[in-house]
C-alpha positions, 0 to 999 in steps of 0.5 A: 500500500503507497504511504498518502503524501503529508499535505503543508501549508505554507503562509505567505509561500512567495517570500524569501525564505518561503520559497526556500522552504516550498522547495524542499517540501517539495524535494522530499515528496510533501504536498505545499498549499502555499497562500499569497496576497494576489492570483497573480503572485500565484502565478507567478510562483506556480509557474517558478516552482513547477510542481504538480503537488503544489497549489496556491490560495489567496489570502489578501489580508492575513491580518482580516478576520478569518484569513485562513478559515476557508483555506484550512476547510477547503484542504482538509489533508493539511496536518502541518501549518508553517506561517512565515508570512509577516510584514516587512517594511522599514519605510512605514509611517505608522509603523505600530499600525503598518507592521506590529500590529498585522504580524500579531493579528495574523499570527492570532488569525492563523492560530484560531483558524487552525484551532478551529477549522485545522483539525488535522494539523499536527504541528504549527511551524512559527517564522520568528526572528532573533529580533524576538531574542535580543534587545535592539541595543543589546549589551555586547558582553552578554551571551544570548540564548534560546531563553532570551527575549527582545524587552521592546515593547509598543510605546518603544515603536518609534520608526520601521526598524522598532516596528520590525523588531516588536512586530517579530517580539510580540506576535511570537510572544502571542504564539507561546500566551495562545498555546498556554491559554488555549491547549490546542491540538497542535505542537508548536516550534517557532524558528528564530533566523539573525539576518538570512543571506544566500541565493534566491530558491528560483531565478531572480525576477527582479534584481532591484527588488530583493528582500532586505537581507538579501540586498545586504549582499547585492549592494556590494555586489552593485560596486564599482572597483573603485566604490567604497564599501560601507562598513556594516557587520551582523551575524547571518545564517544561510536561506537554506539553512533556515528552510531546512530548520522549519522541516526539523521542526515538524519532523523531530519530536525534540523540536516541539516547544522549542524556539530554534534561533539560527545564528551560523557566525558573523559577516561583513560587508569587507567580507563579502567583497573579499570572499565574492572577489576571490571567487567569482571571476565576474565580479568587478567590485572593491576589494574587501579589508579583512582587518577592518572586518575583524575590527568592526566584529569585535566592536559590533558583534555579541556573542550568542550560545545556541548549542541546544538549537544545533543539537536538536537541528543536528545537521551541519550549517552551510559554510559563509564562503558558499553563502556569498559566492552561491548569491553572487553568481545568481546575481550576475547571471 
């Protein structure tokens, strides 16, 4: 008798990081129901992922009452929910209004929805951030765990960034009070990425419109041999890595009530440009100063001590050499 295909719904499926993880859903034979804002947008993506076990809904709003109701009762084969759908704006002009307050209201939305029409579901997969762990000026002497939260709170939210930092604190903060309030039938994990860098899942549609954290990358890439590269350290983990970490956290039974925060090491901007120059022959960029990289890691860069997530994840992080490069011939090609 054939084993029936798992069926996996995946919220706000076009994003970066989404797409990462409908791909290998895909590569290791689930069913994906991906929900994105527009007919368009899906696709757009159908035709990117050209799967016959992929399917798309629409769900304008994820922050409207009942977004995800219909969704869940029209695919009752559904038995995990991944919600990486959230708003990302840094240019908001209200951004308690544009940013906080949709992440929390929908990952409310979809808690219910799976409560009530998920019957089936087995595990809730929440896209968190470490700006739910650490303070927006975190204290660089202190080591972060998985047991640390971001202390912002709404009256802090002053412009895009504070907003994106409470907006990720406090709909995961929402995720942990609904699961202590309401038992619900689902187990739940929620993954916590630093900044996610590396190559787009599908070809690059449109250069000039990449997420964030991947344009941290692309902007060094855009130089000229004799531009300047702007200093600026973080520590980054890899898109791929990140898309494999949201599998563990529904296939492993020690990753249920956990909060899995992927940091693999810190980068610069002169590391980047150092490592892409090495090794992409195409690229016509400045050459990156490892001194001043060193330099500015140990004035920027905290410390952070995620064993427990490593051993529950138990695979190896991609290295940053392959991150860097990997996103570097995507771009140029």
């Amino acid at each position: 008798m054939t084993a029936v295909q798992e069926s996996v719904f995946v919220s706000g499926a076009n994003g970066y990081i989404a797409q990462h993880i409908v791909k290998q859903l895909l590569e290791k034979n689930y069913k994906v129901v991906g929900s994105v804002r527009s007919e368009s947008k899906g696709e757009d993506l159908s035709k990117l992922v050209n799967s016959k076990d992929f399917s798309y809904v629409v769900v304008p709003d994820i922050a409207a009452k009942g977004a995800f109701d219909k969704a869940l009762e029209t695919h009752p084969d559904i038995t995990t929910f991944i919600h990486t759908a959230s708003p990302v704006t840094f240019s908001a002009k209200d951004p308690v209004k544009e940013i906080v307050n949709p992440a929390v209201e929908g990952t409310k939305n979809v808690l219910n929805a799976v409560k009530e029409h998920g019957k089936q579901v087995k595990h809730l997969v929440f896209t968190s951030s470490v700006a739910a762990v650490k303070s927006p000026k975190p204290d660089l002497n202190k080591i972060l765990t998985e047991d640390d939260w971001n202390p912002i709170t709404l009256e802090q939210v002053t412009d895009g960034l504070t907003g994106y930092s409470a907006s990720k604190t406090l709909a995961e903060r929402a995720l942990w009070e609904f699961v202590k309030n309401e038992s619900p039938q689902f187990k739940v994990t929620a993954v916590n990425p630093t900044f996610v860098l590396g190559p787009q899942a599908y070809a690059i549609k449109d250069k000039s419109q990449l997420n964030l954290s991947a344009d941290i990358v692309a902007q060094v890439l855009r130089l000229k041999p004799n531009d300047k590269i702007e200093p600026f350290a973080g520590v980054f983990i890899d898109v791929r890595d990140v898309a494999k970490a949201h599998l563990v956290a529904f296939e492993k039974k020690e990753a249920i009530g956990q909060r899995l925060v992927l940091i693999n090491g810190p980068f610069t901007t002169d590391l980047i440009a150092d490592i892409v120059k090495k090794n992409v022959p195409q690229a016509q960029i400045p050459a990156g100063d490892l001194a001043r990289s060193k330099q500015i890691v140990e004035e920027k860069v905290g410390k952070s001590d995620t064993t427990r997530t490593n051993k529950i994840l138990g695979f190896d992080f991609i290295s940053v050499e392959k991150t860097f490069v990997d996103a570097a011939k995507q771009f140029y090609n």
